[in-house]
MARVO-816745 format. One line per 4 residues: their letters; for each residue y negated, z, x negated of C-alpha. Coordinates in steps of 0.25 Angstrom, whole numbers, plus 2048, in hexadecimal, padded with zeros to 3 digits. Each point is the difference from the previous one (the first is absolute). Example, Ala and Ser with C-alpha at 12.3 -4.5 7.8 and 13.67 -1.06 7.14 Angstrom:
% MARVO-816745
as> 812 81F 7CF  7F2 7FE 7FA
% end
This chain:
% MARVO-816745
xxxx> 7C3 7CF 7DD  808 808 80B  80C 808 7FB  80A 804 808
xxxx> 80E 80A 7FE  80A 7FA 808  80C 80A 803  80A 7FD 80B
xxxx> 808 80D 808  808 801 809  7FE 809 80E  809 805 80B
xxxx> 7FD 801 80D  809 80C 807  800 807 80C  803 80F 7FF
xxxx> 80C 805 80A  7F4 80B 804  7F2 801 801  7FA 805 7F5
xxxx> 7FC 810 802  7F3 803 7FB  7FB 80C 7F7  800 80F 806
xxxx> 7FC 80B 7FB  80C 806 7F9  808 7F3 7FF  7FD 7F2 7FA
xxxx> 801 7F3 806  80D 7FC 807  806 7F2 7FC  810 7FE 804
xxxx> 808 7FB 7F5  806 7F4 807  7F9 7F3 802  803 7F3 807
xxxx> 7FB 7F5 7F7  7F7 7F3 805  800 7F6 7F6  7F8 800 7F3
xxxx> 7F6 7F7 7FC  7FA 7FD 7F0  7F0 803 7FF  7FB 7F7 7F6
xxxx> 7F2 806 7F9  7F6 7FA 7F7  7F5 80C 7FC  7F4 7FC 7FB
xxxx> 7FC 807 7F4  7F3 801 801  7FE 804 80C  80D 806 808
xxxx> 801 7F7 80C  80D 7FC 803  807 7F2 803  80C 802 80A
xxxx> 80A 7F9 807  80F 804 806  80C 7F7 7FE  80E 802 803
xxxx> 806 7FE 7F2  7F9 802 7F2  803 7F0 7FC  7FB 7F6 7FA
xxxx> 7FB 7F8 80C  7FA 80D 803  7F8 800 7F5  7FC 7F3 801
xxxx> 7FC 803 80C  7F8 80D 7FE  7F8 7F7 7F3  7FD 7F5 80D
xxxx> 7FB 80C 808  7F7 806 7F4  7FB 7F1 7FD  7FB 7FF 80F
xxxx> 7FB 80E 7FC  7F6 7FE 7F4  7F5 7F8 7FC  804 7F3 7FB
xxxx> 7F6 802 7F3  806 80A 7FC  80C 802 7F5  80A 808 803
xxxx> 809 809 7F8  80E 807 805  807 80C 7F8  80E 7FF 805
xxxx> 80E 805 7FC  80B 7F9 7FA  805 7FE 80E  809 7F3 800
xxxx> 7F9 7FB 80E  7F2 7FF 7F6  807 7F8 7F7  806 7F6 807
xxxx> 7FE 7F1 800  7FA 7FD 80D  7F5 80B 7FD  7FE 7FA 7F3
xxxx> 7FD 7F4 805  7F7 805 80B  7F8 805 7F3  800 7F7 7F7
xxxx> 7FA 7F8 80E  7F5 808 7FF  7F9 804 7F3  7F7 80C 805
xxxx> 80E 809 802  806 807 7F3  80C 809 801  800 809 7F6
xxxx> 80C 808 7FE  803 810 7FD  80A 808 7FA  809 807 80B
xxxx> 7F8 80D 804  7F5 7FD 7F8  7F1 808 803  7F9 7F3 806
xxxx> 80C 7FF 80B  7FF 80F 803  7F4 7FE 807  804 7F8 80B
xxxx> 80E 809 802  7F5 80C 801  7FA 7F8 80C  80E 7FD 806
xxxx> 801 80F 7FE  7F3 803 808  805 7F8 80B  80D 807 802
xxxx> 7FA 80D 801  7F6 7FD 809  805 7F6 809  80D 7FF 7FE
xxxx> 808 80D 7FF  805 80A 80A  7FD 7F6 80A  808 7F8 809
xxxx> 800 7F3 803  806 7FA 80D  800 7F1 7FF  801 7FA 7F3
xxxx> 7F2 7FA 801  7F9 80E 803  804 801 7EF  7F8 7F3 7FF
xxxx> 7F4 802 808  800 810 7F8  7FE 7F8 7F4  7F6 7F7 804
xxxx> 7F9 80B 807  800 808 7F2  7FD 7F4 7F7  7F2 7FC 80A
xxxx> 7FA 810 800  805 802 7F0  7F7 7F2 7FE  7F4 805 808
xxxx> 800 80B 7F8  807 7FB 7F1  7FE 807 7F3  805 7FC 7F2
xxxx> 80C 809 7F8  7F8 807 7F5  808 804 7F3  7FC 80F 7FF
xxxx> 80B 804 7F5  7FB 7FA 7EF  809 7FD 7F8  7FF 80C 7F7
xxxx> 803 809 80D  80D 7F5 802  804 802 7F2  7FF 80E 7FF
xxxx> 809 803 80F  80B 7F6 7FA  7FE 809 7F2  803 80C 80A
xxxx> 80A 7FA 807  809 7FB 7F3  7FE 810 7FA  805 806 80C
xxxx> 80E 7F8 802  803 7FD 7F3  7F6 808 7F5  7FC 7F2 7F9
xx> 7F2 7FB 801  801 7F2 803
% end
């Protein structure tokens, strides 16, 4: 059994007016506040759980043909016996009647769906956050397809090297924070 955290975001490519300045001593790292924009593009990525590697495609748009498209590419991308199971949002595009279709073509795909921000989807928005700061941001991108090869380039090295999300936080910790946190703003307990 594979299973995969699907998140879909959206990236911008930009070019700054100026090159970025780097660090100095005494003064921090230069970056203009005006930027020419390039195009965006909608990275879709399923994470496996159990070990941290990384599915990836760019599209323009976040649709449903897109979609359909990223479940070809990760068909063509695992092993025929196993089953596979996607966490996803409540996004319209997973819901929508061709996808259904394409799954109820193929029994070994299960879509299982999460509340709106819920833990299990926070683990692939942690890797989309990995990949903005250390591919994306402060950088420039000239053609719109340097973006794309970046990602690419990121999703490949991050795959040669992948390592699962680990909880670190239990659930008597988490309770007692939000037990903190309620006191502090209001002086309730719960």
């Amino acid at each position: 059994m594979l299973l995969l955290i699907f998140g879909c975001g959206t990236l911008q490519s930009a070019l700054h007016s100026q090159p970025i300045l780097p660090l100095g001593l005494a003064y921090v790292e230069g970056v203009t506040h005006d930027y020419f924009r390039r195009g965006t593009t909608a990275l879709s990525a399923a994470l496996d759980v159990a070990n941290g590697s990384v599915i990836a495609q760019c599209k323009p748009r976040p649709r449903h043909q897109q979609f359909l498209s990223f479940l070809r590419h990760i068909e063509a991308s695992v092993p025929e016996h196993l089953e596979v199971h996607f966490i996803v949002d409540n996004y319209s595009t997973h819901k929508h009647a061709e996808v259904r279709a394409w799954l109820a073509k193929r029994p070994r795909y299960s879509l299982h769906f999460t509340p709106t921000y819920s833990s299990w989807i926070n683990q692939v928005e942690r890797w989309f956050a990995l990949i903005t700061q250390r591919a994306i941001r402060r950088d420039s991108f000239q053609p719109f397809p340097d973006l794309v090869r970046k990602i690419e380039r990121f999703v490949t090295h991050y795959n040669a090297h992948p390592q699962p999300f680990m909880w670190t936080a239990t659930a008597d910790s988490i309770l007692a924070k939000l037990e903190r946190f309620s006191r502090a703003i209001n002086g309730t307990e719960h």
